[in-house]
N, C-alpha and C positions, 0 to 999 in steps of 0.2 A: 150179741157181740161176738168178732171173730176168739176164737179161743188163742191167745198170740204167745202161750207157756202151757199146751200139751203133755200130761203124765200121766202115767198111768194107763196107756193105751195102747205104747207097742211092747213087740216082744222082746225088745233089746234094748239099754239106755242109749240116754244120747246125749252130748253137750253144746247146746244150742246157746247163740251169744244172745245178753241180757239188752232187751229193747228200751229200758229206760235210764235216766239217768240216776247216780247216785244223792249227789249234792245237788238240792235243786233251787238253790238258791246264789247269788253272785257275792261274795266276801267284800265287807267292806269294814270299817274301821269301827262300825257302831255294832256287828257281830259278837253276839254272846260263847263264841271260841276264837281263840286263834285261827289265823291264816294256815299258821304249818300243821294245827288242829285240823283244819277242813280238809286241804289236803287230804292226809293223810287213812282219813275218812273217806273219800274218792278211793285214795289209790291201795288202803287194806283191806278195807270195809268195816274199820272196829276202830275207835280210841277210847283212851283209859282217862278219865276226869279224876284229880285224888284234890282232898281238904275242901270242898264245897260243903262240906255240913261241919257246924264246931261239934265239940266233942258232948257237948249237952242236949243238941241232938242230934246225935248218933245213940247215945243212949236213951233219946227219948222214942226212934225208932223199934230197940231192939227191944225195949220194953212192951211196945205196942205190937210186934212179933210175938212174942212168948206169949203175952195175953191170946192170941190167936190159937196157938200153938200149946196151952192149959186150959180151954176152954172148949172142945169142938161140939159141944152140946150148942152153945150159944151160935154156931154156923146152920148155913143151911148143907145138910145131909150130901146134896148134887155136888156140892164145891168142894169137897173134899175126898183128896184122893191117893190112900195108903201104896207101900211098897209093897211088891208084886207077892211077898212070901212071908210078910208079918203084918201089925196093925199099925205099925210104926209110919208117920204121917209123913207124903212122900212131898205133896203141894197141896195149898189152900188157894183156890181161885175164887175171882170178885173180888180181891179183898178191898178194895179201892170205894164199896160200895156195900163193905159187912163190917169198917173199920175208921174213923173219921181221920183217925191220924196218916193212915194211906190215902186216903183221899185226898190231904192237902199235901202230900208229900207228890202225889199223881200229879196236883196242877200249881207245882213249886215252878216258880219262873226259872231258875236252876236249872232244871229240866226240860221244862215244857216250852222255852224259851230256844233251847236248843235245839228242840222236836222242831220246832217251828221253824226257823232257820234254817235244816238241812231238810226237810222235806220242804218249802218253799208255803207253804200253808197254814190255815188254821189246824187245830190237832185236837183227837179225841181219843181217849182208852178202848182200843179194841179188845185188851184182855191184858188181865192183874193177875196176880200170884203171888204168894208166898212158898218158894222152893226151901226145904228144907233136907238134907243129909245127914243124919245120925249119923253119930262115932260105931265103926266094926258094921254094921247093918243098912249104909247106904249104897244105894245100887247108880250102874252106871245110867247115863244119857245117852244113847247111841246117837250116829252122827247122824244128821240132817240138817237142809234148810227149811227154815219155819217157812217160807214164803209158800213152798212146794205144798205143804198142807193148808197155808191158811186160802189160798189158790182152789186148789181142786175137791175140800172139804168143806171151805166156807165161802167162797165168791169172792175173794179179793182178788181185783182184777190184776191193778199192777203193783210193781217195785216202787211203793211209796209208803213204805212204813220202816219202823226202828225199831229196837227193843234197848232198855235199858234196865241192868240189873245193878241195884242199890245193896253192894255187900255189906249184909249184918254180924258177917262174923268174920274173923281171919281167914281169908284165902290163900293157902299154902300151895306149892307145887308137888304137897302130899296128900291132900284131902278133898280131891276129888272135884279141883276148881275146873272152871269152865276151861276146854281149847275151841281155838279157830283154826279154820285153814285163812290166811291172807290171799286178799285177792280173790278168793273161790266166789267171790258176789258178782263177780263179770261174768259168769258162768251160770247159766243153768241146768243142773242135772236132772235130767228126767227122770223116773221111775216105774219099776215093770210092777205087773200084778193089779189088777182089778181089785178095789174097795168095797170088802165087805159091810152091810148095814153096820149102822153104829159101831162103827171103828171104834170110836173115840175108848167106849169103855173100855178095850184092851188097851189100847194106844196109849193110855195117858198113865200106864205102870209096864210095857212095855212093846214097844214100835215094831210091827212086822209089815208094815205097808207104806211107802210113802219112802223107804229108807234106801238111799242110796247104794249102789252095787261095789263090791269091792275093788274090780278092777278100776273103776271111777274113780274111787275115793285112792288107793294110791298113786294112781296118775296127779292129780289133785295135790297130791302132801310132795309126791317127790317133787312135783315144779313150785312149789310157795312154800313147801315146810308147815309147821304146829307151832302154834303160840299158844301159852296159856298162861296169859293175863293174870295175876296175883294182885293181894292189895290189903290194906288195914280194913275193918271197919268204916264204910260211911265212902269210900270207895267206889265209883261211878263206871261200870264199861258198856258203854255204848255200841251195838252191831247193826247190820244193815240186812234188811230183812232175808236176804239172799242167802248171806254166809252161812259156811258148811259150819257147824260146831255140833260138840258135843261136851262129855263127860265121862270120867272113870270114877268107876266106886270108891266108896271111903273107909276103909282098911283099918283107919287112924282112929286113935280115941276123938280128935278133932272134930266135932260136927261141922257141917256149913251151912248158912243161911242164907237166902239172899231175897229181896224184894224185886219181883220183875214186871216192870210196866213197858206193853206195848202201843205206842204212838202209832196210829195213821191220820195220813191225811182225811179232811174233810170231805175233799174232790175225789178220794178213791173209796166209798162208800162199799157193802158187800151186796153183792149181787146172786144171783142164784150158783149152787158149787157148781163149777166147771170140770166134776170128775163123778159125783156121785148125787143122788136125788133128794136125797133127806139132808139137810145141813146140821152140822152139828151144834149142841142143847146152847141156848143163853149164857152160859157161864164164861164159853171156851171163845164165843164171836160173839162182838155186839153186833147187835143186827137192828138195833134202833136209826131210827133219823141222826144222822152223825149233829152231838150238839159240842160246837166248840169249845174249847177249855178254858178259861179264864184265868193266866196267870197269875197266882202270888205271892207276894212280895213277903219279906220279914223272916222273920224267925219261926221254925218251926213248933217249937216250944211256946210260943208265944202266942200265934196269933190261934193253935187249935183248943190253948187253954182259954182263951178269950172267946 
């Protein structure tokens, strides 16, 4: 297949316009968002979903976090992965598939309904987590688009995925919540520097390859500006696989938690990487036969106690 998102190949970035679309589906009145929801989702590349979970669970969420997050003997060893300069647990990935209550939480119609809807397809977990940021000792995100890595590290071809981070804890505009650039998803920024084998083990406590160029990233901020998205517990923000974001470290007694499920479509399956020869381990890309998701209904609470 032609390679039609190039990185990592020359010697200078570049911003090359985005060949697919965002919202790939037509809004109609049986849509599980708003009209000025959808929008707005085209035209920032992010919206914030708040009060979709009661507060029973939300707590039954944060419960089944900490069990994750008190237990990592009961994980598998690969899925776990500390801050760059202590033991302190930086993200837990799979969890959708080491945890049953992420799992029905992965294929909440809530969610997956939504996935389904803006991506125009059926939808499948390309990759779960549990991000976590201690109080004084969490480290920052640096910025990038996920698409740029899941691209030229694991073969996803096109702009047809979403991510969705489920916050389990208050997100303050002191503790190290997520920013976006808006708009930055019509954009795609390329990146210099050849990909060392097995990136990922550095990459996944901190980014040296993949990561967009300074002069870029403030052209980028002065024309669209920094959002950063806040919100209670049980709190919903939805981005588009493109977007620039990042994170700043957490200073604050404040931890942050958040649960992050990546939606792709079924029809954009992972193909061989487009940048490097070895794909990166099971954890990070599914790379199985994409098997649809079967949304459901009900209470969370309910139906995983059942």
């Amino acid at each position: 297949m032609t390679d039609i998102y190039p990185s990592r190949q020359a010697s200078a970035a570049e911003m090359r316009p985005r060949q697919d679309p965002v919202v790939h589906s037509e809004w109609s009145d049986d849509a599980p968002i708003g009209v000025e929801q959808a929008a707005q989702f085209d035209r920032d590349g992010y919206i914030v979903l708040e009060d979709l979970f009661s507060d029973d669970e939300v707590t039954f969420l944060q419960r089944a976090a900490g069990k994750l997050l008190a237990d990592p003997s009961a994980l598998d060893d690969d899925t776990i992965v500390t801050e760059p300069q202590s033991n302190e647990i930086r993200s837990i990935f799979e969890i959708h598939r080491q945890n049953a209550v992420m799992a029905r939480l992965a294929a909440d119609a809530r969610l997956a309904d939504v996935a389904r809807f803006l991506l125009g397809d059926e939808v499948y977990i390309h990759q779960s987590r549990l991000n976590y940021k201690p109080g004084f000792k969490g480290k920052e995100f640096y910025w990038h688009s996920d698409f740029e890595t899941w691209h030229v590290e694991d073969g996803m071809p096109r702009m047809r995925a979403l991510s969705m981070s489920i916050l389990l804890a208050e997100n303050t505009p002191h503790n190290g919540p997520l920013m976006v650039i808006p708009r930055s998803h019509k954009t795609y920024l390329t990146c210099v520097g050849e990909t060392p084998d097995d990136h990922y083990l550095s990459s996944l406590k901190k980014q040296e390859y993949g990561v967009p160029d300074e002069d870029s990233l403030t052209e980028l901020a002065h024309k669209h500006g920094i959002v950063a998205p806040t919100g209670k517990p049980g709190t919903v923000i939805l981005f588009d696989c493109n977007l620039m974001h990042g994170s700043n470290g957490n200073i604050t007694p404040f931890p942050r938690a958040n649960a992050f499920l990546v939606y792709n479509a079924v029809s954009n399956p992972l193909e061989k990487p487009f940048g490097v020869e070895k794909p990166r381990p099971w954890f990070l890309a599914n790379r199985d036969e994409p098997a649809p998701l079967t949304p459901q209904r009900g209470s969370l609470v309910e139906t995983v106690a059942a």
